[in-house]
BAFI-3210 file (N, C-alpha, C; in Angstrom, 3 decimals, decimal comma, padded with zeros to 6 digits):
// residues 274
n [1|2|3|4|5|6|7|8|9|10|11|12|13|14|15|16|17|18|19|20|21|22|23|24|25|26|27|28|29|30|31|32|33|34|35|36|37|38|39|40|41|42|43|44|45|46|47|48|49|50|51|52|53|54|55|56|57|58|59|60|61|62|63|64|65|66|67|68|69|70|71|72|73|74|75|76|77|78|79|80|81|82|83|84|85|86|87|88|89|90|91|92|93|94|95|96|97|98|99|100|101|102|103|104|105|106|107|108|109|110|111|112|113|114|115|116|117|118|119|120|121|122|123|124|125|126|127|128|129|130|131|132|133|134|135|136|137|138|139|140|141|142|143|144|145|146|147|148|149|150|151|152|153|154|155|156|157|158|159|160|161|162|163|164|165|166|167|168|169|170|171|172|173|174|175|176|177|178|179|180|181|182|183|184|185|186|187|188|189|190|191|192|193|194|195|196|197|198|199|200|201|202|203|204|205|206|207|208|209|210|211|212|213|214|215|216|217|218|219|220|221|222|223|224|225|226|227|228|229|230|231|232|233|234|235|236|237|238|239|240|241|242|243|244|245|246|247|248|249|250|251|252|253|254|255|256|257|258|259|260|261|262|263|264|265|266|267|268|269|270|271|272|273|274]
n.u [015,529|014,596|012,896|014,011|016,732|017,165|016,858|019,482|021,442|020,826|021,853|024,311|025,375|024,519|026,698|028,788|028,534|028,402|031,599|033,184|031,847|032,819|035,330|036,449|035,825|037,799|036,807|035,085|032,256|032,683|032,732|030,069|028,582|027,931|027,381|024,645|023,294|021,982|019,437|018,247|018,151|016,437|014,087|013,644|013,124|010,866|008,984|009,090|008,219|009,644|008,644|006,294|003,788|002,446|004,098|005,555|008,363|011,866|014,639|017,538|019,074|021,909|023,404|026,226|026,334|025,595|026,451|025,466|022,888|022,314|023,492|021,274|019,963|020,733|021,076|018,139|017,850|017,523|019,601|021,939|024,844|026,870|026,994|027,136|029,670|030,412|030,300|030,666|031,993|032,657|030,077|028,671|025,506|025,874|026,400|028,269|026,289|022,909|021,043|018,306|017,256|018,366|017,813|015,161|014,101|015,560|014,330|014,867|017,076|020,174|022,836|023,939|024,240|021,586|019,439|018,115|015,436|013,746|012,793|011,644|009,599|007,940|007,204|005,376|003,487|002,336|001,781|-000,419|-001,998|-003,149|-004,586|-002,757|-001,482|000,761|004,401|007,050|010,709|013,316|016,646|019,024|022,397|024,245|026,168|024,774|022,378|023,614|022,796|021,245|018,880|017,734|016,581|014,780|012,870|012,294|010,479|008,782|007,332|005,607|003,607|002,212|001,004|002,212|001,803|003,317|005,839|008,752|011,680|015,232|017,837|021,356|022,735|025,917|027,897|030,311|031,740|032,720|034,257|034,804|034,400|030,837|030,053|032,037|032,319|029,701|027,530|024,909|023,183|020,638|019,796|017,391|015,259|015,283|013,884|011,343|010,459|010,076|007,698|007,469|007,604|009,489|012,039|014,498|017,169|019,589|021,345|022,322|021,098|018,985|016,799|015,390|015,465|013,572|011,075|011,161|010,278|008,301|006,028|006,386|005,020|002,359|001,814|001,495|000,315|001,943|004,633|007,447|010,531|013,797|016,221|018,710|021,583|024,854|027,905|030,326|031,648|030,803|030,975|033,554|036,498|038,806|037,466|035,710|034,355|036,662|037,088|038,705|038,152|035,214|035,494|037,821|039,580|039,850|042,867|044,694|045,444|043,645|041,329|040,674|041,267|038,740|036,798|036,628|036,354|033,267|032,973|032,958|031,332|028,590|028,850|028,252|025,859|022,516|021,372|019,130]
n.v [-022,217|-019,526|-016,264|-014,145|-015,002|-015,113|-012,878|-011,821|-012,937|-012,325|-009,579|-010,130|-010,593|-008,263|-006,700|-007,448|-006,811|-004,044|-003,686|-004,847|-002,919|-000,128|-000,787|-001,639|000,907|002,500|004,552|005,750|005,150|003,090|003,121|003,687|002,611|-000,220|000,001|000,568|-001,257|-003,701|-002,759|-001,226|-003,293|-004,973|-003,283|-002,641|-005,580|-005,855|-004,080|-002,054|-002,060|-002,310|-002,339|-000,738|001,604|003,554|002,918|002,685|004,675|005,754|007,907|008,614|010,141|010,456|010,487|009,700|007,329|005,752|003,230|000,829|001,174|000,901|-001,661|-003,024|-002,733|-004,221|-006,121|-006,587|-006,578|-004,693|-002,929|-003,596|-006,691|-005,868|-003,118|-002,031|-002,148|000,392|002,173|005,828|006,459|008,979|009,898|007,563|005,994|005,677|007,340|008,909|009,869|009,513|009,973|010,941|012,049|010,066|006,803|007,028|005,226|006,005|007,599|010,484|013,454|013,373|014,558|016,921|016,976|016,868|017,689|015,768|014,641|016,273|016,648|014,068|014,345|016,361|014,657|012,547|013,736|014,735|011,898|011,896|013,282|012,344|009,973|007,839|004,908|004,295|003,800|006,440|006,236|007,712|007,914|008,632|010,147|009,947|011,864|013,929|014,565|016,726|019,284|021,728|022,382|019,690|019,512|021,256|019,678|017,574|018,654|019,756|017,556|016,130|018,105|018,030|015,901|013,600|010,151|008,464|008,565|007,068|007,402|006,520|006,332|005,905|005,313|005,038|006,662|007,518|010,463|012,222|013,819|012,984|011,577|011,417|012,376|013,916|015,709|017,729|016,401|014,653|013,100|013,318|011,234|010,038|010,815|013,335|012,914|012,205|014,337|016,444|015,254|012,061|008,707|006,853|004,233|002,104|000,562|-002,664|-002,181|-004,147|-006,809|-008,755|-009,748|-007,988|-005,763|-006,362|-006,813|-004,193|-002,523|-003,976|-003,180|-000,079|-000,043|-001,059|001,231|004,100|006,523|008,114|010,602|007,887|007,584|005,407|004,411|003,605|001,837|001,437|-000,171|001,689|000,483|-002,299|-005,825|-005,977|-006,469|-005,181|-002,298|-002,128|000,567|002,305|005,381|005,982|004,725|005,793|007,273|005,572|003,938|000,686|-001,233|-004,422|-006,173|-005,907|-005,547|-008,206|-009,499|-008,329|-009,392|-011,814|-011,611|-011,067|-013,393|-015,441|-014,571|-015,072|-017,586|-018,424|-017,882|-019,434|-021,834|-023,648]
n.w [067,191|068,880|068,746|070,078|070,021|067,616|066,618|067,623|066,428|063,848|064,522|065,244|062,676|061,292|062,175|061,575|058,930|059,284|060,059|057,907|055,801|056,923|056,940|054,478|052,892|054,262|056,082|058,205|061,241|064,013|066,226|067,567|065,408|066,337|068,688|068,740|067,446|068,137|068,563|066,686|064,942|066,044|065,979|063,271|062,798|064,247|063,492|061,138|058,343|055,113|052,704|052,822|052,307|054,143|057,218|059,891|061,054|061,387|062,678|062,359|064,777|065,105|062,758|061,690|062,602|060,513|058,728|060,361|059,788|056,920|057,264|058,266|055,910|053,630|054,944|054,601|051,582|050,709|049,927|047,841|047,729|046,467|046,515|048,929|049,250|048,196|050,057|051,401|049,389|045,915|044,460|044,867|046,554|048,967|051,288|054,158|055,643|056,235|054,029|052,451|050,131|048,322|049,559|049,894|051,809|054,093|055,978|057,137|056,142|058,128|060,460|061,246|064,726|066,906|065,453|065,046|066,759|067,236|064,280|063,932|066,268|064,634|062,540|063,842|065,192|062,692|061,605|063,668|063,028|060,387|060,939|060,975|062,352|062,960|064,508|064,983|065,274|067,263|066,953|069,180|070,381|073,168|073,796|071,874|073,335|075,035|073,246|073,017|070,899|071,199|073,935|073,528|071,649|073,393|075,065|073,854|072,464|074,757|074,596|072,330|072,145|071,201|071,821|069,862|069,603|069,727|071,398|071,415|073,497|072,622|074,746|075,589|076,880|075,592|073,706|070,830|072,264|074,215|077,515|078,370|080,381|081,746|080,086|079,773|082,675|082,673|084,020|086,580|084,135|083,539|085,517|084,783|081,788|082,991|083,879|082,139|081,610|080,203|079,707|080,758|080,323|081,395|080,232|079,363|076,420|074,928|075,528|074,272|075,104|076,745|074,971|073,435|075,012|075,667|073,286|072,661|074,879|073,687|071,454|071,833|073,545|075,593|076,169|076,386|075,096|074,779|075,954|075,929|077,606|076,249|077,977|076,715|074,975|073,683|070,444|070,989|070,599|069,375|070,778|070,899|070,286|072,223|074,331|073,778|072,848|070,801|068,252|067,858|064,874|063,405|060,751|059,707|059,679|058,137|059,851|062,146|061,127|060,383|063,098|064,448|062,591|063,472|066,608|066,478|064,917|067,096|068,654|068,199|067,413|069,740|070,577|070,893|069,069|069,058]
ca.u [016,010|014,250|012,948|015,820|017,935|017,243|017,365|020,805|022,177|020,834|022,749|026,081|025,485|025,522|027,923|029,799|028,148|029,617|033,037|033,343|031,776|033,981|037,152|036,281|036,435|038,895|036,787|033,715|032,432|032,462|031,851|028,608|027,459|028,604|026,602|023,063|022,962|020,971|018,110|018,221|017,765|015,290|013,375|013,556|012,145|009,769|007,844|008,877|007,515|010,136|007,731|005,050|003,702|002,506|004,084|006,567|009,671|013,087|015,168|018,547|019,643|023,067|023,858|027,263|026,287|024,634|026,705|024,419|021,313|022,992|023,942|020,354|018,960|021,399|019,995|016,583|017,743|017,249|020,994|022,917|025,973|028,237|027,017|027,980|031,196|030,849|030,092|031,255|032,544|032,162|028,443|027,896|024,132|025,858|026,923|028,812|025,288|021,365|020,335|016,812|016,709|019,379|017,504|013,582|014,263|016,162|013,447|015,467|018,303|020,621|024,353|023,959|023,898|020,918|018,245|016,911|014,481|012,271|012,338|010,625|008,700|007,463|006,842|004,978|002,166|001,834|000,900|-001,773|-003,535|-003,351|-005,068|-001,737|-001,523|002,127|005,364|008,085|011,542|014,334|017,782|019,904|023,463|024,384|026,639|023,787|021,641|024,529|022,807|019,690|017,207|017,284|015,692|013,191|012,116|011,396|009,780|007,098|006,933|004,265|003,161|001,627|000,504|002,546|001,869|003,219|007,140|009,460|013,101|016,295|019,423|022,490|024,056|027,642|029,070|031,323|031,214|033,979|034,679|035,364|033,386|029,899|029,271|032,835|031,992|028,225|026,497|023,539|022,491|020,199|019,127|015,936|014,783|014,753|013,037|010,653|010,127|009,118|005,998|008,096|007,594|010,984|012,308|015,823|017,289|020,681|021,268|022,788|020,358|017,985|015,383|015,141|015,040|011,869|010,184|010,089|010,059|006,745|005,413|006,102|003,962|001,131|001,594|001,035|-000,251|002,800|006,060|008,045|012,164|014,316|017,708|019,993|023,135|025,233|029,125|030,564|032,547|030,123|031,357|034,733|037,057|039,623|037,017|034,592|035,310|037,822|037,114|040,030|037,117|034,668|036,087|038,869|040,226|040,908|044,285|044,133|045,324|042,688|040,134|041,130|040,576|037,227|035,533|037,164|035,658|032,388|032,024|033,099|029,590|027,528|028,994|027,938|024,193|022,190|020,553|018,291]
ca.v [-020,926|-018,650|-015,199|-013,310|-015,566|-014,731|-011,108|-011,627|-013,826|-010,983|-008,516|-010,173|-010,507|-006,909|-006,479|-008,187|-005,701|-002,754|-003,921|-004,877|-001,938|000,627|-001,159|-001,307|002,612|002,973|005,303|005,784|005,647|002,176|002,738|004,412|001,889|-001,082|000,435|000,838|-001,982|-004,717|-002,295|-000,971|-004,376|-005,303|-002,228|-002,980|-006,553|-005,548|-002,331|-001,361|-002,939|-001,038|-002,199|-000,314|003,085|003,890|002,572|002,806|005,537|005,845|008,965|008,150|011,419|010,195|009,985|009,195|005,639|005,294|002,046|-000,036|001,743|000,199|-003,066|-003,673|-002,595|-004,704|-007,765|-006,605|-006,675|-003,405|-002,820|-005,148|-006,669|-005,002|-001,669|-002,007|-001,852|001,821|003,200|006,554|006,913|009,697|009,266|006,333|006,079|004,893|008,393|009,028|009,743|009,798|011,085|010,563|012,192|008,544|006,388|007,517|004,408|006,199|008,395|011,958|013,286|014,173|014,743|017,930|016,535|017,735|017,707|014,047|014,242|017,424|016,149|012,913|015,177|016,663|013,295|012,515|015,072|014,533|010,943|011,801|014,125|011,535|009,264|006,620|004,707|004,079|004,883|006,700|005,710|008,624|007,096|009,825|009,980|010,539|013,470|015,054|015,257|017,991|020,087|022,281|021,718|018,385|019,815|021,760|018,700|017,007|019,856|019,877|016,337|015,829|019,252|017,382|014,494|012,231|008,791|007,707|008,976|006,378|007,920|005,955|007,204|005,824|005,765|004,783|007,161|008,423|011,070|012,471|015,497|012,524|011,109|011,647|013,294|014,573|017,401|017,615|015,629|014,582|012,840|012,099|011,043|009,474|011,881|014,654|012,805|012,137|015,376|016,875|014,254|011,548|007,631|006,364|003,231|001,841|-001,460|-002,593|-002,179|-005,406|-007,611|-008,728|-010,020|-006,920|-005,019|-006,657|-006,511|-002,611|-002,295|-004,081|-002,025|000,677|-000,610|-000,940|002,825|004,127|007,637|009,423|009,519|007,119|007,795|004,406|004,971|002,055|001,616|000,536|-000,179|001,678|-000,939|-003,631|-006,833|-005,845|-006,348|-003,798|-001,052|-001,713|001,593|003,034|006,432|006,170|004,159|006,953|007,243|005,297|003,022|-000,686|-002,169|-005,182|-006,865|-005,095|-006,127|-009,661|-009,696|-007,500|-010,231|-013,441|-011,506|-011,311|-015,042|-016,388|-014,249|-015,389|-019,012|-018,550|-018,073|-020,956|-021,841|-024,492]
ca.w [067,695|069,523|068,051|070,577|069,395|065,832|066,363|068,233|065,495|062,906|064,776|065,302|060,987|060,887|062,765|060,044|057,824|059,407|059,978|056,672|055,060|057,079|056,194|052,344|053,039|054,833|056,999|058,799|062,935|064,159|067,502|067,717|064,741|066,645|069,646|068,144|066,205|068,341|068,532|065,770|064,036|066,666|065,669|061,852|062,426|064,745|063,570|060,413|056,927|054,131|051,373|052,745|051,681|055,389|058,499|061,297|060,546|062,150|062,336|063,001|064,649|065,255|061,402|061,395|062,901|059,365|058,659|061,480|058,763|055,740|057,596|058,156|054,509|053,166|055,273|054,234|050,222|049,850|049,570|047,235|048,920|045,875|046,346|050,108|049,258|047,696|051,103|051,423|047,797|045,234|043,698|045,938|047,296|050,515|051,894|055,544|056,541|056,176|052,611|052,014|048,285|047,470|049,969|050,771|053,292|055,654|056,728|057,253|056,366|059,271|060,248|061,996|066,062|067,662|064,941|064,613|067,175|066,219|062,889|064,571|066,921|063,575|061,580|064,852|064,756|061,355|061,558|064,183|062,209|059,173|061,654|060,860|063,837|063,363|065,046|065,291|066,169|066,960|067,808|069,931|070,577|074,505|073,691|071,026|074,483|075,199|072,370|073,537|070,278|071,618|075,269|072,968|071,071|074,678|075,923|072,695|072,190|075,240|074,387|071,173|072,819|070,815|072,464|068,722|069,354|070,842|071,696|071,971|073,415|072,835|076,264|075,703|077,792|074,976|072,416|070,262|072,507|075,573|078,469|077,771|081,524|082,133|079,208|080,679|083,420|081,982|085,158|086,431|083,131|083,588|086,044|083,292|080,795|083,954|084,649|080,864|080,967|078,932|080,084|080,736|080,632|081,176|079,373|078,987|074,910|074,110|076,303|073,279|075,757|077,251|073,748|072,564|075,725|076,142|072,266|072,608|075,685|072,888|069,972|072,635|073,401|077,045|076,434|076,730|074,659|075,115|075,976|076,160|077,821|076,448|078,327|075,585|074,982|072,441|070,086|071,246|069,949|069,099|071,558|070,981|069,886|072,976|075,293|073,337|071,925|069,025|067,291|067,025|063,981|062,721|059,920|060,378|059,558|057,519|060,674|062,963|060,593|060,670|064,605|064,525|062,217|064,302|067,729|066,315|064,779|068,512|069,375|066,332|067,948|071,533|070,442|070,698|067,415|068,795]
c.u [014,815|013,535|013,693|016,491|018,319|017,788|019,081|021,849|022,405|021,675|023,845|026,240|025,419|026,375|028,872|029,852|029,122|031,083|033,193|033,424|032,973|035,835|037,591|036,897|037,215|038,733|035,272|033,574|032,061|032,073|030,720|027,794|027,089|027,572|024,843|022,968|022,056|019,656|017,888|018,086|016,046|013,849|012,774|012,733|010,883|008,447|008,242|009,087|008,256|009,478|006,248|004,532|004,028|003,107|005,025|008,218|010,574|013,901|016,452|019,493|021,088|023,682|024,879|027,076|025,590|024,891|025,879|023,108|021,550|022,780|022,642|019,624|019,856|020,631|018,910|016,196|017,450|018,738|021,565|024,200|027,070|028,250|027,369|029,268|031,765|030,826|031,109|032,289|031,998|031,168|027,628|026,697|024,267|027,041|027,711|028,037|024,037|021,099|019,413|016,316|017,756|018,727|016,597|013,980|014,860|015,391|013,455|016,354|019,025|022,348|024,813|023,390|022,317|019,190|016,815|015,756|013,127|011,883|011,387|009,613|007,216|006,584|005,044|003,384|001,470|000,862|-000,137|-002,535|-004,018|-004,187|-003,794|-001,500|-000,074|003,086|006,447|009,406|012,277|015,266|018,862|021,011|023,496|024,997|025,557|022,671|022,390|023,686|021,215|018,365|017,100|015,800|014,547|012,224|011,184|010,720|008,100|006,641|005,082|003,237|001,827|000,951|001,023|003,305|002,470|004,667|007,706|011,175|013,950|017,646|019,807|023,390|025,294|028,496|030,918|031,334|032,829|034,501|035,317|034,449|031,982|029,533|030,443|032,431|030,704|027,693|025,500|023,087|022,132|019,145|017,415|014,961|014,431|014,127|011,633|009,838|009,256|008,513|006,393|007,443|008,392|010,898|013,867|016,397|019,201|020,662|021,739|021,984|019,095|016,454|014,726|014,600|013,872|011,218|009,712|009,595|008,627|006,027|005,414|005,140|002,194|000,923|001,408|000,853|000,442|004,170|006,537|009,976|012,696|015,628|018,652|021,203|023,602|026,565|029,483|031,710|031,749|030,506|033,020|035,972|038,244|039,042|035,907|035,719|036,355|037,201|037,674|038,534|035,847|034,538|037,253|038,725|040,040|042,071|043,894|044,415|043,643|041,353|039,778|040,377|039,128|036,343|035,672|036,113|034,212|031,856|031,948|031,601|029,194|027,800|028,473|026,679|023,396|021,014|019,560|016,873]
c.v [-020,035|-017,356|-014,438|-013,594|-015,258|-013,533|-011,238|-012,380|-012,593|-009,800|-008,678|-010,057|-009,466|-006,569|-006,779|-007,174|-004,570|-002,640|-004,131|-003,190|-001,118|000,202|-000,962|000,137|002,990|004,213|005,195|005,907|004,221|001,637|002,686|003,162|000,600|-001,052|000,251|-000,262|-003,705|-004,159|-001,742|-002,566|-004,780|-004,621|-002,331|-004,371|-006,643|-005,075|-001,849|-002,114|-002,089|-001,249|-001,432|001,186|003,827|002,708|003,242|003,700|005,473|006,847|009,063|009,597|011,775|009,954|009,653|007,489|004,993|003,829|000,744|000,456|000,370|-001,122|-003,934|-003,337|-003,928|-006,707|-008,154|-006,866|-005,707|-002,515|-003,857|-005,197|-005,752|-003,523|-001,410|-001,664|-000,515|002,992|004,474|007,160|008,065|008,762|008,416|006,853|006,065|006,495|008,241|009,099|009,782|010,246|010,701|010,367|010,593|007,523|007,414|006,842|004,861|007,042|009,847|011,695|013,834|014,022|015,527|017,387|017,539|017,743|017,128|014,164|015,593|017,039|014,822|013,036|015,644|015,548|013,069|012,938|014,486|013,240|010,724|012,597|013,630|010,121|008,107|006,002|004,204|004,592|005,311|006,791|007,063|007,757|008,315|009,316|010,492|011,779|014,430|016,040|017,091|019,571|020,690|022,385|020,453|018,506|020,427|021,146|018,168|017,903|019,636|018,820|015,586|016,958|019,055|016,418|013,388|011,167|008,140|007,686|007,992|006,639|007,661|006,676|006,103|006,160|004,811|005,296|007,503|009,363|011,296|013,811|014,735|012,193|011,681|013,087|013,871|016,443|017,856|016,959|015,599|013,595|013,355|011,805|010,948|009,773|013,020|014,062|012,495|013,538|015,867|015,589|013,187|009,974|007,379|004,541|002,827|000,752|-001,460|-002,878|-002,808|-006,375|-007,925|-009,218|-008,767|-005,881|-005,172|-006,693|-004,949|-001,930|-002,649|-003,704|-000,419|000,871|-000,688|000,546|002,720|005,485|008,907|009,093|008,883|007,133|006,164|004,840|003,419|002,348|000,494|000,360|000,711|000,601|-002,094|-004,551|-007,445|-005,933|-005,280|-002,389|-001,047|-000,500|002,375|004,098|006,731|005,571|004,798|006,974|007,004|004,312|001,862|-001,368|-003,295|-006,285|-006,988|-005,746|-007,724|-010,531|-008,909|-009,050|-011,886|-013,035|-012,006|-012,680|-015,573|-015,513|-015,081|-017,001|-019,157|-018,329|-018,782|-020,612|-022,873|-023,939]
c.w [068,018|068,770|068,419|070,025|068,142|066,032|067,101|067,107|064,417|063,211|064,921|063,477|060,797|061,556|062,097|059,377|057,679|059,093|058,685|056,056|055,307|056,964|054,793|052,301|053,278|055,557|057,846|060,604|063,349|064,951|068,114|066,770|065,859|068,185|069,691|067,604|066,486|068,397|067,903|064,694|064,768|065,843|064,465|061,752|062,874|064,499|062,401|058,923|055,671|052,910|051,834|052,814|053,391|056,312|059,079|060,162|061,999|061,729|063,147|063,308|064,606|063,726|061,543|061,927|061,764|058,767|059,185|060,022|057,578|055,967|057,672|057,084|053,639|053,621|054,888|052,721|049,741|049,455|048,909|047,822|047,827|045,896|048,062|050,025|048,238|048,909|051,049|050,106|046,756|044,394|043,989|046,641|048,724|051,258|053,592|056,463|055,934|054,837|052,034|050,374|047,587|048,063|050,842|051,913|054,611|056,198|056,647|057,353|057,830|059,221|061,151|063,392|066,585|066,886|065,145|065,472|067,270|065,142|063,340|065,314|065,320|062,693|062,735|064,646|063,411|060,672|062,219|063,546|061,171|060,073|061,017|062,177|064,321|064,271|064,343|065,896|066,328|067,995|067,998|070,303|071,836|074,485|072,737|072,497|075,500|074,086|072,806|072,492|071,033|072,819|074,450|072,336|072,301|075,586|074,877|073,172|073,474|074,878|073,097|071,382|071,843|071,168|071,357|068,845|070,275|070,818|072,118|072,199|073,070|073,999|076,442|076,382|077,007|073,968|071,984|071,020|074,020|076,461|078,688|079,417|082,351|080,925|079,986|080,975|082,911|082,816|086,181|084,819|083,085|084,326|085,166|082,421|081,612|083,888|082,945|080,546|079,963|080,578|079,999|081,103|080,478|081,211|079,544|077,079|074,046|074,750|074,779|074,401|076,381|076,156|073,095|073,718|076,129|074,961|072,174|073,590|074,530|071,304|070,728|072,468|075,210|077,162|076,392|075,441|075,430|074,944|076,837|076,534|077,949|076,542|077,068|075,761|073,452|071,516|070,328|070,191|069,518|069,850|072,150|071,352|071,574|074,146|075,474|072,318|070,695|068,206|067,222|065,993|063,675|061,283|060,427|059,428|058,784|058,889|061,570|062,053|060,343|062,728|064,689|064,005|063,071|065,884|067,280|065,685|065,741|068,942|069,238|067,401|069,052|071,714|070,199|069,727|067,808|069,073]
res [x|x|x|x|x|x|x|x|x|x|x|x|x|x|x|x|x|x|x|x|x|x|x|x|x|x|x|x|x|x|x|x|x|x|x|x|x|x|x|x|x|x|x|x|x|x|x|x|x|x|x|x|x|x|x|x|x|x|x|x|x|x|x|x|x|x|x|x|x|x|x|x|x|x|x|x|x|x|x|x|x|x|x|x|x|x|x|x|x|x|x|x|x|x|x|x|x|x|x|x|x|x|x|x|x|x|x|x|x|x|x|x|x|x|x|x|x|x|x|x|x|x|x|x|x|x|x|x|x|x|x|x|x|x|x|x|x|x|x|x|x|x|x|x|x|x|x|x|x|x|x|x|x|x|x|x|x|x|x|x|x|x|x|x|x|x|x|x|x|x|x|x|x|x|x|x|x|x|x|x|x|x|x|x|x|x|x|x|x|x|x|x|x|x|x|x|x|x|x|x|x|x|x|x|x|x|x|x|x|x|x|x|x|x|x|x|x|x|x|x|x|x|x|x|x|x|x|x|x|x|x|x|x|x|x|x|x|x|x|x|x|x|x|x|x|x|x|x|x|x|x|x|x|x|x|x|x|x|x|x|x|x|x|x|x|x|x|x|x|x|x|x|x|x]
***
């Protein structure tokens, strides 16, 4: 097998993760995780070492997709599989979103749309003046880009010169308020991150060959930040949930959860292991 292949195998296995977890609960956001969650693994095997004092951070500004977080600490052993199944529970470590002081590993906390990527802007800076030569990931929600700290983050961010910040949307083209560019056009996307001095690049966000090739144009560096605009599905994998807003946030059925984990082994099957 391949190293795509791996990482695509690893990600239909969280994909397991999630579904699972948010059923245990009986709540959570499945679409958004479900969305993020091949580059967001990518990312994790790539670039960031969780036994190590200094390296590579990720600031998942989209917290509620925190399940996809989980799904890959859990792969990594830094989650045990029985405490998975406290997600979202009173006292549980495994909160609805981000909480740093229960898990240092997640980087920052977040929850509040709009934050994550000043706080990564911030981190940013910080590791160039520590001469760290690491990066920084921030993973953005397409509707958070609706929220104007966001525009003030990408306004600094070259302002700082940090060549160290690499900035993923989430372009699903859905948020919880409805069609990501019926509430506000946010095209031409990649023209505006053009324009405030950003390096753009644009992938499809389930393509794993594609995911490690601009991921590693970002580990090089090219002088400028770096904004990734992955077209994604929300639901990816799921057949029901892809492109359906109800899954935002829902439940699954014990049926529903039955078909969720059957879609995703016919993936997991259709990936060649040799």
């Amino acid at each position: 097998m391949g190293t795509n292949q791996k990482l695509s195998f690893l990600a239909m296995e969280n994909r397991e993760r999630i579904i699972k977890m948010i059923y245990q609960a009986k709540a959570g956001h499945p679409g958004g995780s479900l969305s993020i969650i091949d580059i967001l693994t990518a990312i994790y095997e790539m670039d960031v070492d969780l036994t190590a004092k200094q390296r590579s951070r990720v600031v998942l500004s989209k917290g509620h997709a925190v399940p996809a977080q989980y799904a890959v600490f859990n792969a990594k052993g830094l989650i045990k599989d029985e405490e998975m199944g406290t997600f979202r529970s009173v006292n549980s470590r495994l909160q609805g979103h981000p909480y740093i002081v229960d898990i240092p590993e997640s980087d920052a906390t977040t929850g509040l749309l709009g934050q994550g990527l000043s706080i990564a802007v911030g981190i940013a800076v910080a590791k160039k003046a520590s001469n760290d030569s690491h990066r920084v990931y921030a993973i953005v929600g397409d509707g958070e880009l609706h929220e104007g700290q966001i525009w003030e983050a990408v306004l600094e961010a070259p302002q700082f010169k940090t060549d160290n910040l690499v900035l993923i949307v989430d372009y699903n083209k859905l948020s919880s308020s409805g069609p990501v560019n019926e509430v506000i056009n946010l095209n031409p996307l990649t023209d505006k991150f053009r324009a405030f001095n950003w390096d753009v690049y644009e992938i499809d966000g389930h393509n794993m060959d594609q995911i490690v090739e601009v991921l590693s144009i970002a580990r090089k560096g090219t002088g400028k930040p770096i904004a990734i605009i992955a077209n994604t599905v929300k639901g990816k994998g799921v057949s029901y949930m892809e492109n359906n807003p109800k899954w935002h946030s829902s439940a699954l059925t014990d049926e529903e959860y039955t078909i969720a984990m059957k879609d995703i082994q016919r993936e997991k099957e259709g990936i060649r292991l040799d």
